[in-house]
C-alpha positions in Angstrom: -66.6 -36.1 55.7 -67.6 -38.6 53.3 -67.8 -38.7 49.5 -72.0 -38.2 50.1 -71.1 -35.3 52.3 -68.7 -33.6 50.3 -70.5 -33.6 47.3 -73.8 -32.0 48.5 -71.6 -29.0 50.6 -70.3 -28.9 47.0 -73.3 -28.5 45.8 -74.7 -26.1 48.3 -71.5 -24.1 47.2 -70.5 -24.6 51.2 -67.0 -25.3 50.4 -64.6 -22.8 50.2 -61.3 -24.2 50.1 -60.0 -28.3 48.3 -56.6 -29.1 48.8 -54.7 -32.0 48.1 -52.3 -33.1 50.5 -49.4 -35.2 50.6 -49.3 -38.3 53.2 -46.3 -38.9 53.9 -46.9 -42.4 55.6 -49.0 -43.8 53.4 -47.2 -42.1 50.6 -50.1 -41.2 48.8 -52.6 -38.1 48.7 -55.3 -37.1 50.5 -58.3 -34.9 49.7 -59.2 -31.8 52.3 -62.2 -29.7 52.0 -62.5 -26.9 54.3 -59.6 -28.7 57.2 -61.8 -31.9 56.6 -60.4 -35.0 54.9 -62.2 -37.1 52.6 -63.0 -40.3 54.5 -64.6 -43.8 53.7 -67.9 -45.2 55.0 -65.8 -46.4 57.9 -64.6 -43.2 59.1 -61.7 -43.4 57.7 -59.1 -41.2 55.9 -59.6 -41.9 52.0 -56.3 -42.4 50.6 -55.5 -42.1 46.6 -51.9 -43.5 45.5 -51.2 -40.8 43.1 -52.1 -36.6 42.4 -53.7 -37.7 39.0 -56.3 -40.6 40.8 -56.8 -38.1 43.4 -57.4 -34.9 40.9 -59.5 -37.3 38.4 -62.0 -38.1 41.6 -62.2 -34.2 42.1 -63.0 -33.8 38.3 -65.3 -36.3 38.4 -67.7 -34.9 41.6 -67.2 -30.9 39.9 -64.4 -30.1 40.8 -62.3 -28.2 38.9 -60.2 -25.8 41.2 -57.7 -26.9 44.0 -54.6 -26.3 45.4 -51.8 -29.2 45.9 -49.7 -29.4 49.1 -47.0 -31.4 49.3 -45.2 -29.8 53.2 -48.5 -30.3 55.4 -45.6 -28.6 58.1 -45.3 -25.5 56.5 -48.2 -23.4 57.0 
């Protein structure tokens, strides 16, 4: 889903669950709404270099609660 998308679920209070995940690969974080990352215009996973870039974005759309996972493996 897209930034566009994401913030009129938000808004819609559609959303039930925002995590932040680790990326291991990219080393960097990635947003999840609902099992659904964050992507670019291009369909393509939005990436943020560090937990405090990623959690400021949250802030700045409304949101205020989130969990942070750093193990994607473990359940």
């Amino acid at each position: 889903m897209t930034e566009r998308e994401l913030k009129l679920l938000l808004n819609a209070n559609a959303i039930k669950r925002i995590q932040l995940h680790y990326a291991v690969m990219s080393q960097g974080y990635m947003i999840v709404a609902d099992g659904n990352p964050l992507e670019t215009t291009k369909r393509e996973t939005r990436e943020f270099k560090t937990l405090d870039t990623a959690a400021k974005f949250l802030f700045k759309i409304g949101v205020a609660d989130f969990a942070v996972k750093l193990n994607t493996n473990a359940g």
